[in-house]
ZADO-1210 file (C-alpha; in nm, 4 decimals, padded with zeros to 6 digits):
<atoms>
<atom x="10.0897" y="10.3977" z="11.6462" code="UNK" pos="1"/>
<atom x="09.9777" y="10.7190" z="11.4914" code="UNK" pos="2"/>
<atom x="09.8556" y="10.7274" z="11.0891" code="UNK" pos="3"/>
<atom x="10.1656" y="10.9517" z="11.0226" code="UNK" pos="4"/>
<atom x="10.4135" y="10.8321" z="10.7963" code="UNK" pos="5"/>
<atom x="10.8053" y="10.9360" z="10.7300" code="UNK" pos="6"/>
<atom x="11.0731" y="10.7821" z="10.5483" code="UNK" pos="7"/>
<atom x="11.4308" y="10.9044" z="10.6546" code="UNK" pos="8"/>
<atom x="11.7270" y="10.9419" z="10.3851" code="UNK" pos="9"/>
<atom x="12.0319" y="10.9694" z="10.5884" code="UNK" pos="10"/>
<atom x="12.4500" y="10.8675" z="10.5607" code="UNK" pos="11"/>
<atom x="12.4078" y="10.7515" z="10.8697" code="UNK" pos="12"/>
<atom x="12.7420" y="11.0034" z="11.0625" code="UNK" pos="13"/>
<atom x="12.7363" y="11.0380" z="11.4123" code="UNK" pos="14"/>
<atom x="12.4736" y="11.2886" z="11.4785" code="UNK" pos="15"/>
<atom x="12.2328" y="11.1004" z="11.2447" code="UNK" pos="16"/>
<atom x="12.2374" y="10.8061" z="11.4673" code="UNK" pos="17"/>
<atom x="12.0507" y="11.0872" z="11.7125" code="UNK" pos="18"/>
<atom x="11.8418" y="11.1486" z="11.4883" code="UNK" pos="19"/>
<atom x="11.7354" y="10.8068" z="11.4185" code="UNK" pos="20"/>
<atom x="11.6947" y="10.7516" z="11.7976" code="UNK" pos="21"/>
<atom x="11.4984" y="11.0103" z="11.8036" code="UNK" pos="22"/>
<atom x="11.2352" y="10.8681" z="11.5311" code="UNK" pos="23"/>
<atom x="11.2016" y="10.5798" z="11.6611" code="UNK" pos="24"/>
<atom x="11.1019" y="10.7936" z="12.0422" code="UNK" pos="25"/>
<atom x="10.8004" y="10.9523" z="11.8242" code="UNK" pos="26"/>
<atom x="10.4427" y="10.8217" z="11.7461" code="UNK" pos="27"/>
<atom x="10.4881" y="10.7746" z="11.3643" code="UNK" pos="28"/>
<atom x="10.5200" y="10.4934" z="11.1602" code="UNK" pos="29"/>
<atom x="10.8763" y="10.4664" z="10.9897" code="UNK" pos="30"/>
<atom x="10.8343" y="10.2877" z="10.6681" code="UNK" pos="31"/>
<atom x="11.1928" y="10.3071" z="10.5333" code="UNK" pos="32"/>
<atom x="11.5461" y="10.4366" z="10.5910" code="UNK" pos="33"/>
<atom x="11.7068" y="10.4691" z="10.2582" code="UNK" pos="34"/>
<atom x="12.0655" y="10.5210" z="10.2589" code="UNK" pos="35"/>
<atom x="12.2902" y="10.7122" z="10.0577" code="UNK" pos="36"/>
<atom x="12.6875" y="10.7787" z="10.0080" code="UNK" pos="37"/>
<atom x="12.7352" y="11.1128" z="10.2157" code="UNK" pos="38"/>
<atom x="13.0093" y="11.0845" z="10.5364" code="UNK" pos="39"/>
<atom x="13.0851" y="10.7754" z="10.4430" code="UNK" pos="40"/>
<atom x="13.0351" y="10.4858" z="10.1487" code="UNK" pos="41"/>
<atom x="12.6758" y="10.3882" z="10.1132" code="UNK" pos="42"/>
<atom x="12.7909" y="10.0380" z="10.1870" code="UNK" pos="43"/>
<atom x="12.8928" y="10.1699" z="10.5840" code="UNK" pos="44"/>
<atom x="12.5897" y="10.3669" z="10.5829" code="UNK" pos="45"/>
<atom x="12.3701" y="10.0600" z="10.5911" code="UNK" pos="46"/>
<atom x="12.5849" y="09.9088" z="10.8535" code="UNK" pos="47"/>
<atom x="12.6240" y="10.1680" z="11.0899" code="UNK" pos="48"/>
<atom x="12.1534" y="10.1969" z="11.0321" code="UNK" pos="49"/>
<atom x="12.1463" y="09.8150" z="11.1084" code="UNK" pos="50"/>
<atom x="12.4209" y="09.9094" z="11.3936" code="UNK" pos="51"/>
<atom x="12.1817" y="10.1591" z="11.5239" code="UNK" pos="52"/>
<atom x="11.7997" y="10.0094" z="11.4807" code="UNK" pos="53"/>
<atom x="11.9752" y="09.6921" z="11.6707" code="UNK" pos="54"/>
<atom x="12.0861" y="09.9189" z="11.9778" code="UNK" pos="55"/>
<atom x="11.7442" y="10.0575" z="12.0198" code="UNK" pos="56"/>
<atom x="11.5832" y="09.6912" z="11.9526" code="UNK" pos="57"/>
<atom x="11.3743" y="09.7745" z="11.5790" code="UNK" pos="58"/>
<atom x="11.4677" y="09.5311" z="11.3831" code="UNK" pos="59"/>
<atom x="11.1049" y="09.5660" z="11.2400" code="UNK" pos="60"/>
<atom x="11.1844" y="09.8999" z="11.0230" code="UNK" pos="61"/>
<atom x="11.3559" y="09.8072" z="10.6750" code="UNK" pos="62"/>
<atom x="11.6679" y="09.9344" z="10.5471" code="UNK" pos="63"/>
<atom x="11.7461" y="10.0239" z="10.1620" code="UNK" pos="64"/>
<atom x="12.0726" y="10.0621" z="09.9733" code="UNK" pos="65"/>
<atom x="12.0541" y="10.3821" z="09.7559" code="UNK" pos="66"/>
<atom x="12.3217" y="10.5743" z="09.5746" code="UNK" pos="67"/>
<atom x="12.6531" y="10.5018" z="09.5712" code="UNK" pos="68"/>
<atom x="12.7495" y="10.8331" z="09.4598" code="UNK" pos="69"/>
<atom x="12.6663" y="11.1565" z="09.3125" code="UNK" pos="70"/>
<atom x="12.4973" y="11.2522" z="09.0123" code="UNK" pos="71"/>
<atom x="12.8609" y="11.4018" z="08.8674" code="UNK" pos="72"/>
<atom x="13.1767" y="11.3724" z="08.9919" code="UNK" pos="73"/>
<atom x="13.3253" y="11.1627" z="09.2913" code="UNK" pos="74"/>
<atom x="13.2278" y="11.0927" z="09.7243" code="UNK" pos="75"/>
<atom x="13.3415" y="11.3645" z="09.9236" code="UNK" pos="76"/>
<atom x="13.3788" y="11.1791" z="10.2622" code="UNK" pos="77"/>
<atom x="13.3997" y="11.3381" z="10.6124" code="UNK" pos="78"/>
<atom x="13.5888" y="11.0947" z="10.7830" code="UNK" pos="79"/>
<atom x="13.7978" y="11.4135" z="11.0019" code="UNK" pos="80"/>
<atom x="13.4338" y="11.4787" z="11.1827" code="UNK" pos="81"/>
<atom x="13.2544" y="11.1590" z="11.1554" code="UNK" pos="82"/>
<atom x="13.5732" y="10.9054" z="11.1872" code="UNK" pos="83"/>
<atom x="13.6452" y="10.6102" z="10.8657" code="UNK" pos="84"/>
<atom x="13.2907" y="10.4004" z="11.0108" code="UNK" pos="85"/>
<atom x="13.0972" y="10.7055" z="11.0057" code="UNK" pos="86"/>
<atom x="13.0259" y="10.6779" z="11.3459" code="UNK" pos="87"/>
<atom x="13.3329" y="10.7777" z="11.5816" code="UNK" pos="88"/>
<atom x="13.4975" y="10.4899" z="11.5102" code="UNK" pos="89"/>
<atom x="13.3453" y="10.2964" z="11.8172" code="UNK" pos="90"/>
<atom x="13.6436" y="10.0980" z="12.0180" code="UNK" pos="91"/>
<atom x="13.6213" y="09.7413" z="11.9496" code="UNK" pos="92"/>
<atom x="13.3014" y="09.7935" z="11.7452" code="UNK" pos="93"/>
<atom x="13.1059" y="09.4556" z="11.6197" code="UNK" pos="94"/>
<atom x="12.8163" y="09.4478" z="11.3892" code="UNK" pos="95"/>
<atom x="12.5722" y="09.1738" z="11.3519" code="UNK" pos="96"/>
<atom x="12.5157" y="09.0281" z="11.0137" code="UNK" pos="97"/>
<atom x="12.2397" y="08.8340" z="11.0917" code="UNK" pos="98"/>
<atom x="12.0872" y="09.1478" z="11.2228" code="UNK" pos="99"/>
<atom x="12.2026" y="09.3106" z="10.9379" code="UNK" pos="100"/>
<atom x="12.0421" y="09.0800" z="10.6640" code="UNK" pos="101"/>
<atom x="11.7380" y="09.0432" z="10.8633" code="UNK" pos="102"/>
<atom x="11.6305" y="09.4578" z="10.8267" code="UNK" pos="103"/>
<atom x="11.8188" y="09.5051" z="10.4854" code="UNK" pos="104"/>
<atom x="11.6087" y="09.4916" z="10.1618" code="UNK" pos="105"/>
<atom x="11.7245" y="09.3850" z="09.8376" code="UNK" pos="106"/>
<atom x="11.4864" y="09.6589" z="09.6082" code="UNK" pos="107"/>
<atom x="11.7019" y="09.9834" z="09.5812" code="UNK" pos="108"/>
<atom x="11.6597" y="10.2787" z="09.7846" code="UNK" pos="109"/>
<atom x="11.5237" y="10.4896" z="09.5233" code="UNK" pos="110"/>
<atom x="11.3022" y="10.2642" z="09.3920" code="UNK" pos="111"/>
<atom x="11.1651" y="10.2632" z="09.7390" code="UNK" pos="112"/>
<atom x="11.1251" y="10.6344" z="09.7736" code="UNK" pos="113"/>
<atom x="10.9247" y="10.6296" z="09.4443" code="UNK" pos="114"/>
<atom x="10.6831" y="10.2836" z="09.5455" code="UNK" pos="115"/>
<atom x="10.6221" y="10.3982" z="09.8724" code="UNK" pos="116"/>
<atom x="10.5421" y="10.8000" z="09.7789" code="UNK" pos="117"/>
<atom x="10.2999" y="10.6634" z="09.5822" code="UNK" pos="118"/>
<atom x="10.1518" y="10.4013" z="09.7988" code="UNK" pos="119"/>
<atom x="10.1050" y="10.6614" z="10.0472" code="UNK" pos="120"/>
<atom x="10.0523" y="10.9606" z="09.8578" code="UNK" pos="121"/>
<atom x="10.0000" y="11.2622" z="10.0669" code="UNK" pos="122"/>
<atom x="10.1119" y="11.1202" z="10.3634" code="UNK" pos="123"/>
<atom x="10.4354" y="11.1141" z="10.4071" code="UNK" pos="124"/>
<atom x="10.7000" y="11.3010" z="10.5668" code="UNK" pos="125"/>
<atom x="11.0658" y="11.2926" z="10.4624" code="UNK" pos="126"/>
<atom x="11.3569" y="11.3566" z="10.6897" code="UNK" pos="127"/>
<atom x="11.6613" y="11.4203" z="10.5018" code="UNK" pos="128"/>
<atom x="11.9658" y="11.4190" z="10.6882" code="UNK" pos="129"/>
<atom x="12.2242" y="11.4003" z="10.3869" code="UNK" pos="130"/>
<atom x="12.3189" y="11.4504" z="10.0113" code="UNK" pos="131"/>
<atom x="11.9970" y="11.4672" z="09.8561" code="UNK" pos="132"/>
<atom x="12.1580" y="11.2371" z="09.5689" code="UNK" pos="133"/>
<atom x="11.8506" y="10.9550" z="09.6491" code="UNK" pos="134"/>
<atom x="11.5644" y="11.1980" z="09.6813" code="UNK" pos="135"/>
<atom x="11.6652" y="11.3830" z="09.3117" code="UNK" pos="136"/>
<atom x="11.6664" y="11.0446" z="09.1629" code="UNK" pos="137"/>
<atom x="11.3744" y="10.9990" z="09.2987" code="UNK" pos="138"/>
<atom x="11.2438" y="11.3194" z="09.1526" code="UNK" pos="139"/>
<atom x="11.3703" y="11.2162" z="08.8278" code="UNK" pos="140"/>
<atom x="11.2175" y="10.8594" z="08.8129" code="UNK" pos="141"/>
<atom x="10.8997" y="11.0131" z="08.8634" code="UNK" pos="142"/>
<atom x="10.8572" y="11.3706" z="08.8471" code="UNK" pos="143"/>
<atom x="10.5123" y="11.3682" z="09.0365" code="UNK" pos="144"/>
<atom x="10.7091" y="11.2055" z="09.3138" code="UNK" pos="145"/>
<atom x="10.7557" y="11.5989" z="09.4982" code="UNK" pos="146"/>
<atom x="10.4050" y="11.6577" z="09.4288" code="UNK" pos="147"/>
<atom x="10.3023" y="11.3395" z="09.6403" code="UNK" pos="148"/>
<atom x="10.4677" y="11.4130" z="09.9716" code="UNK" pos="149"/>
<atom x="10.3549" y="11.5552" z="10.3265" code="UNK" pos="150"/>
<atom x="10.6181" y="11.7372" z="10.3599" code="UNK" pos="151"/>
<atom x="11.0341" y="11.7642" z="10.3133" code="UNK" pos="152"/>
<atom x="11.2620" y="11.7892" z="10.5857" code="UNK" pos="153"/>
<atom x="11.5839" y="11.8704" z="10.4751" code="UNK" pos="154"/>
<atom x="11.9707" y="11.9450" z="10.6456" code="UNK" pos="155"/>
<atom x="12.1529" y="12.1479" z="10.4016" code="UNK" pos="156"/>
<atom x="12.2703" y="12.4688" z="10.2812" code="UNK" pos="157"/>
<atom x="12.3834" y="12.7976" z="10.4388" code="UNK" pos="158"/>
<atom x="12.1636" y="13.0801" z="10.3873" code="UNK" pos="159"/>
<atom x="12.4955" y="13.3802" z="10.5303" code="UNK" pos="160"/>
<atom x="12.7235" y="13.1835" z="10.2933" code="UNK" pos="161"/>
<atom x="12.8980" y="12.9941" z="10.5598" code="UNK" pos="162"/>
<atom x="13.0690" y="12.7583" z="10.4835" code="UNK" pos="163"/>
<atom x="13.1387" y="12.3965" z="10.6535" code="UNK" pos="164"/>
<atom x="13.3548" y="12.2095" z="10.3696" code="UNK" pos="165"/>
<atom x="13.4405" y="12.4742" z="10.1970" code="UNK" pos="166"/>
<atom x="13.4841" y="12.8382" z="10.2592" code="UNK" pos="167"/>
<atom x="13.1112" y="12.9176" z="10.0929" code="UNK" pos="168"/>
<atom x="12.9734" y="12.5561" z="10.0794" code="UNK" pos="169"/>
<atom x="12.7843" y="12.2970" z="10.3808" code="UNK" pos="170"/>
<atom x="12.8603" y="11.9083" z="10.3436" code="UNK" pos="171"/>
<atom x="12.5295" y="11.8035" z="10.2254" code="UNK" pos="172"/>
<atom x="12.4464" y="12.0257" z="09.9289" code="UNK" pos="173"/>
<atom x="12.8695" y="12.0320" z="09.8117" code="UNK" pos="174"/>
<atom x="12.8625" y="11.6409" z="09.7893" code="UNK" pos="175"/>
<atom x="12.5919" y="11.6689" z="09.5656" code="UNK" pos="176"/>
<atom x="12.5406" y="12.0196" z="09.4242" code="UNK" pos="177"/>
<atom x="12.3256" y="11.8774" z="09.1250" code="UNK" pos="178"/>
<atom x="12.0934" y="11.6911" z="09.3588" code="UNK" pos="179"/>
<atom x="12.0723" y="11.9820" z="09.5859" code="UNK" pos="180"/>
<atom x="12.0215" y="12.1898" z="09.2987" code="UNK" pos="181"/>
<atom x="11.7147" y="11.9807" z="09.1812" code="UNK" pos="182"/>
<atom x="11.5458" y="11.9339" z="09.5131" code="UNK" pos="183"/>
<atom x="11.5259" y="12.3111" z="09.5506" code="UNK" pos="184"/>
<atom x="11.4622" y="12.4021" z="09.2035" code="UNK" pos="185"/>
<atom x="11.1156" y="12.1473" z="09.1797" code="UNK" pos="186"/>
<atom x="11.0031" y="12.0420" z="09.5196" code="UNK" pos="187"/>
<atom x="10.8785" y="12.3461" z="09.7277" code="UNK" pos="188"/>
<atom x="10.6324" y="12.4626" z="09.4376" code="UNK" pos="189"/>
<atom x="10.4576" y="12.1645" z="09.5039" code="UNK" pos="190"/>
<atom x="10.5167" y="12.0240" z="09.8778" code="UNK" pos="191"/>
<atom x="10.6192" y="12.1913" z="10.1865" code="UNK" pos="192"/>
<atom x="10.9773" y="12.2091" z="10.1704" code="UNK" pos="193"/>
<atom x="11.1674" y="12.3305" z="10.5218" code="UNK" pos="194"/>
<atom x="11.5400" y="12.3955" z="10.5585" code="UNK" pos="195"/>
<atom x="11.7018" y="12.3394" z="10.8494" code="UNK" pos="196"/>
<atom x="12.0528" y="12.5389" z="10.7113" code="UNK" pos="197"/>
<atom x="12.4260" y="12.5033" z="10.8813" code="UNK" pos="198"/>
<atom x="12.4358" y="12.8726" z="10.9927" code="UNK" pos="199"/>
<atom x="12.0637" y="12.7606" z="11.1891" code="UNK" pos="200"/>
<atom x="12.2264" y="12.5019" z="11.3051" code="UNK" pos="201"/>
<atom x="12.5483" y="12.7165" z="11.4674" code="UNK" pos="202"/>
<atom x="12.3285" y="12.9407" z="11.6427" code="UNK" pos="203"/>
<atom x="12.1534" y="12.7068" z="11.8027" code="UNK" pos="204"/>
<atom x="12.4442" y="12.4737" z="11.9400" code="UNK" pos="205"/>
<atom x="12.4408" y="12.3198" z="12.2539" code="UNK" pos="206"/>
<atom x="12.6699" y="12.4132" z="12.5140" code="UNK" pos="207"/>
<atom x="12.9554" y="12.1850" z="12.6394" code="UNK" pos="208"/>
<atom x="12.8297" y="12.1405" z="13.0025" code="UNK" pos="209"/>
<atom x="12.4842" y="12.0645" z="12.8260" code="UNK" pos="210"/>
<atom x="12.6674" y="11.7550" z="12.6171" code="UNK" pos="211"/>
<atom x="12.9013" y="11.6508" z="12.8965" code="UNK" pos="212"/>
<atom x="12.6318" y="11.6130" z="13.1315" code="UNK" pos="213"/>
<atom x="12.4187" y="11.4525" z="12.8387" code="UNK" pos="214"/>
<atom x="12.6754" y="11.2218" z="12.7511" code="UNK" pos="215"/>
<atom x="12.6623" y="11.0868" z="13.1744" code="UNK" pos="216"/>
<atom x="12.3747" y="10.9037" z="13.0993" code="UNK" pos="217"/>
<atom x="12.4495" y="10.5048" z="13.1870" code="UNK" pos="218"/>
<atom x="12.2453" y="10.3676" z="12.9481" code="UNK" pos="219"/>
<atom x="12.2851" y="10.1575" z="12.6532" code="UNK" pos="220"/>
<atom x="12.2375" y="10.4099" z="12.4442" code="UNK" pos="221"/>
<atom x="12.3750" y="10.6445" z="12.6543" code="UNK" pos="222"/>
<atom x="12.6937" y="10.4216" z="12.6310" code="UNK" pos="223"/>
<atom x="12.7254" y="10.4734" z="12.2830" code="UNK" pos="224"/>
<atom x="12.6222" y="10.8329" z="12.2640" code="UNK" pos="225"/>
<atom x="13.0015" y="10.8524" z="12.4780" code="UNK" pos="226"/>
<atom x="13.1557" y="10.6154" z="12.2189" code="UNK" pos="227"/>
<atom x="13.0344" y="10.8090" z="11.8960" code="UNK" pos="228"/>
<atom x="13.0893" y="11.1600" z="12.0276" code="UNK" pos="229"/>
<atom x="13.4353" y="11.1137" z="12.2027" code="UNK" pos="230"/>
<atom x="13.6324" y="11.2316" z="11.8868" code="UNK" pos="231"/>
<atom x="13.3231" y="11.4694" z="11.7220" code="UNK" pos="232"/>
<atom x="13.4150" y="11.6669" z="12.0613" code="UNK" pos="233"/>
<atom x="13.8151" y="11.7240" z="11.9947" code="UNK" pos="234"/>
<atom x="13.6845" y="11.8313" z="11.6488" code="UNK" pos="235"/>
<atom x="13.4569" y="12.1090" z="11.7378" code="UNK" pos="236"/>
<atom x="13.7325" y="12.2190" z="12.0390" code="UNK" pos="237"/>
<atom x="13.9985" y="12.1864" z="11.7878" code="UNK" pos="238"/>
<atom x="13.8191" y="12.4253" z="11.5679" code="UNK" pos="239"/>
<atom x="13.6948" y="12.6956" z="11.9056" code="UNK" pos="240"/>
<atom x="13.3472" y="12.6143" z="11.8497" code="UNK" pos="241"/>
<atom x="13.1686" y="12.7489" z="12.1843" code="UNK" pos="242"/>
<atom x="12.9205" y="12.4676" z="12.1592" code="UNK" pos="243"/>
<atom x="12.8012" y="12.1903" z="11.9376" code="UNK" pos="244"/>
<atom x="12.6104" y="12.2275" z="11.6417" code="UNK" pos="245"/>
<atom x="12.3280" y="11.8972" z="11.6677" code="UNK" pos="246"/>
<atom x="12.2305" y="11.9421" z="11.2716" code="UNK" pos="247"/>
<atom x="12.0383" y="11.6315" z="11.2145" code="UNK" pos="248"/>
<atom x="11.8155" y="11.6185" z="11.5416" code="UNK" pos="249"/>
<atom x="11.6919" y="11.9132" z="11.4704" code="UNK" pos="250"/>
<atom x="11.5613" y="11.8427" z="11.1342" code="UNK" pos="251"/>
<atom x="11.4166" y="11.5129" z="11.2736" code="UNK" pos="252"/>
<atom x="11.2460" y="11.6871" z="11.5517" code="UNK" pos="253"/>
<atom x="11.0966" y="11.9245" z="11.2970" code="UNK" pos="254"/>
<atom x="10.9830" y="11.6860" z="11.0719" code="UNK" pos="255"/>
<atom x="10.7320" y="11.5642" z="11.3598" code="UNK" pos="256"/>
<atom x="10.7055" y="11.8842" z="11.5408" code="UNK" pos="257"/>
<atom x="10.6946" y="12.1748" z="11.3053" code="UNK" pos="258"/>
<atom x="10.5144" y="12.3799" z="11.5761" code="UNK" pos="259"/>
<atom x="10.8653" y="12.3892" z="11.7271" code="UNK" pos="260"/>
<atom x="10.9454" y="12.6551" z="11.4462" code="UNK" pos="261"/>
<atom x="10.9762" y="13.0528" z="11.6353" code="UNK" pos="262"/>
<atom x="11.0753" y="13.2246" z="11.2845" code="UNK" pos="263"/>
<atom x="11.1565" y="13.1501" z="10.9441" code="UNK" pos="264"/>
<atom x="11.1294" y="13.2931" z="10.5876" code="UNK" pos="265"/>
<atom x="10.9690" y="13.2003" z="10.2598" code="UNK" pos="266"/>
<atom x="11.2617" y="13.2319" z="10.0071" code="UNK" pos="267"/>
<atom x="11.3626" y="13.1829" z="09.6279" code="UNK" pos="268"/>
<atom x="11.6762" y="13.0204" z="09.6149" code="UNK" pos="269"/>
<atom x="11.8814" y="12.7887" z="09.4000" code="UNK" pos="270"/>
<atom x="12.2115" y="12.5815" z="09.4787" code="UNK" pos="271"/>
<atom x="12.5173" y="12.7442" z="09.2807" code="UNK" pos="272"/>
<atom x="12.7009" y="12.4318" z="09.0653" code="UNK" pos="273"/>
<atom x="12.9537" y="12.5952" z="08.8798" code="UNK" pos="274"/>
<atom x="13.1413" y="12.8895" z="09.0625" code="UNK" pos="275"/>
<atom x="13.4829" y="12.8030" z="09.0952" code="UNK" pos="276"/>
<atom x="13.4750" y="12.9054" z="09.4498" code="UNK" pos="277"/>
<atom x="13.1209" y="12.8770" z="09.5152" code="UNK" pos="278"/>
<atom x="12.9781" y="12.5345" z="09.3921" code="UNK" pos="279"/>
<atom x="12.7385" y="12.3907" z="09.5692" code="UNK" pos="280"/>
<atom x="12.6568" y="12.7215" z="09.7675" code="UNK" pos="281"/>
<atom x="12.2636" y="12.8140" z="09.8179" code="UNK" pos="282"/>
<atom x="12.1964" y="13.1330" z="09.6808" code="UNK" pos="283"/>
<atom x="11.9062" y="13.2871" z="09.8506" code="UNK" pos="284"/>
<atom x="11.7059" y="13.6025" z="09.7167" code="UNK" pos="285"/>
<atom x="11.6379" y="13.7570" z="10.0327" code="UNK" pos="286"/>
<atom x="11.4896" y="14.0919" z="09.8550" code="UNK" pos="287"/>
<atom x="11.2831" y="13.8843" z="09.5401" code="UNK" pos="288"/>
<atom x="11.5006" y="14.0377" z="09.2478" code="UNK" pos="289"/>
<atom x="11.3581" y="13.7875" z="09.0982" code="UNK" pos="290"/>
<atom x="10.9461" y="13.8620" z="09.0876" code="UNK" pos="291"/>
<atom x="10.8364" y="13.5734" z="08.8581" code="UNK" pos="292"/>
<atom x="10.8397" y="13.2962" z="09.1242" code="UNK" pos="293"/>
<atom x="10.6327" y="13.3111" z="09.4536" code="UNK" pos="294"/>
<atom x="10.8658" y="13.2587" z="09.7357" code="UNK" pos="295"/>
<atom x="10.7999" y="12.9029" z="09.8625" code="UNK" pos="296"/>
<atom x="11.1282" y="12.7494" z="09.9965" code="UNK" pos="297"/>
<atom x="11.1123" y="12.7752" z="10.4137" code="UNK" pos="298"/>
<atom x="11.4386" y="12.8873" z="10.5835" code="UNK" pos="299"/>
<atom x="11.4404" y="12.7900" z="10.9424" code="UNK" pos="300"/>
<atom x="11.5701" y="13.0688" z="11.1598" code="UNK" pos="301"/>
<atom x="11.5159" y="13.0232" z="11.4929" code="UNK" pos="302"/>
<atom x="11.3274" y="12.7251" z="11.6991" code="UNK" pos="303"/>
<atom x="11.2847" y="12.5467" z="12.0033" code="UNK" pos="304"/>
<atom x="11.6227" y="12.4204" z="12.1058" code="UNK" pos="305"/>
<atom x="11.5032" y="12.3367" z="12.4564" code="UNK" pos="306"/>
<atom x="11.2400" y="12.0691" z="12.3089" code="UNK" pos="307"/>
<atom x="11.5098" y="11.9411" z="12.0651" code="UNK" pos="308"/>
<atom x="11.7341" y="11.8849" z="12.3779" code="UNK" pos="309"/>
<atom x="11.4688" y="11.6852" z="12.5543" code="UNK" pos="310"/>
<atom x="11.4359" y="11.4451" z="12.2866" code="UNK" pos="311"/>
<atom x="11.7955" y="11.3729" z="12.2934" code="UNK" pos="312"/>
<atom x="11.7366" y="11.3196" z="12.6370" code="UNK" pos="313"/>
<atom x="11.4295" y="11.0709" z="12.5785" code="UNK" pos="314"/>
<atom x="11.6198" y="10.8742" z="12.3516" code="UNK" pos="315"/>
<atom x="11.9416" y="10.8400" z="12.5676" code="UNK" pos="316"/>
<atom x="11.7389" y="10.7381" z="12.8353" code="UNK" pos="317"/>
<atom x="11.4942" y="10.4668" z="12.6519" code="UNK" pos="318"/>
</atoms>
């Protein structure tokens, strides 16, 4: 195992279980998955981590409980996309308890973001693959707790003003504007802070014959790759998308790989929280208006799909 360190902060939907998988295909050490309310309660979440890190045999890597909701207001669930589990809603589904009690830890997730930023300070790298509601309270417990890590990963945000849940707004950033609001306000003056955004994330979709022949695989994993992405699949036809959008691996592969990164841009930007049709929009200034900060936040705008692909591929196989 390598000396890199990550920590992944994810609500655990159907194309963060992809993600995890491929993690756990990388040379790094995974000290925690925190969990967080995002697609589904926060109480799911954990199951459907535990229901993952069992498939692919890692009962080693612990699992934390973090927020329940966000900073203001109430959940916004996706249960149309990622089904009432968060993950498909797998036929005849069973979890293990035992398996379950054995990787889940009693300290709170956020807690855990601040001990282990510290313990390893400078070294690790965050994947964040939902609301950023756990990594703000993190900030807020300790405000040095930016200014300790590697680097931030994170899936949010539409630079074009696309919207996913809204007409202007992506899931992540409108189930927690506030959080969103604080993570790009305060981290990337002080860590490397990369956005992988939902309108990056459309133009590089997959194409169908890419996931129907990806979804062949006979596998374990590959079995449950079919089970989780059955119904994700009549939602993107449903809505005429001409491929699938595969969000979360991509900001996992990053994370490890940032040399798979062709172009991006060093922006300002803040998250909009309280536009009556806007909230929780990112609000980018693409021709610095604003001249007193030095553009730090990373945009990712175009990157190695093919290499993304081929760790889906690894970790369907495995």
């Amino acid at each position: 195992m390598s000396d890199r360190y990550c920590i992944i902060d994810t609500d655990c939907g159907i194309d963060d279980s992809q993600a995890i998988m491929i993690a756990i295909c990388q040379n790094v050490n995974i000290l925690a998955i925190t969990c967080v309310t995002g697609s589904v309660h926060v109480d799911q979440v954990v199951k459907n981590v535990a229901y993952v890190l069992k498939l692919c045999n890692r009962s080693d890597i612990p699992v934390y409980k973090g927020a329940a909701k966000p900073i203001l207001g109430k959940p916004v669930y996706s249960t149309e996309f990622h089904g009432r589990d968060g993950l498909g809603d797998i036929p005849n589904r069973e979890d293990d308890e035992a398996f379950l009690n054995q990787v889940l830890r009693n300290e709170d997730g956020i807690s855990t973001l601040v001990r282990l930023v510290n313990d390893y300070e400078g070294r690790i790298d965050i994947a964040s693959i939902a609301p950023l509601t756990n990594i703000a309270l993190a900030q807020r417990l300790d405000s040095t707790f930016a200014s300790k890590l590697s680097s931030i990963t994170i899936m949010g945000g539409n630079h074009e003003g696309k919207g996913n849940t809204t007409p202007s707004a992506e899931f992540n950033f409108y189930s927690d504007p506030e959080a969103a609001h604080i993570v790009i306000k305060e981290f990337p003056s002080v860590c490397i802070t990369r956005l992988v955004t939902w309108e990056t994330a459309l133009l590089h979709s997959v194409s169908w014959q890419w996931v129907c022949q990806w979804l062949t695989y006979r596998s374990e994993k590959g079995r449950f790759n079919h089970a989780v992405f059955s119904s994700n699949l009549k939602f993107y036809r449903s809505k005429l998308f001409t491929g699938m959008a595969i969000c979360d691996p991509i900001v996992m592969a990053l994370t490890f790989n940032p040399e798979l990164i062709i172009k991006s841009a060093k922006v300002n930007a803040e998250v909009e929280l309280i536009g009556r049709l806007s909230r929780g929009q990112l609000i980018v200034d693409w021709l610095e208006i604003d001249t007193s900060q030095t553009p730090r936040l990373e945009i990712i705008l175009k990157l190695n799909i093919d290499a993304v692909k081929n760790m889906m591929i690894t970790a369907a196989q495995n």
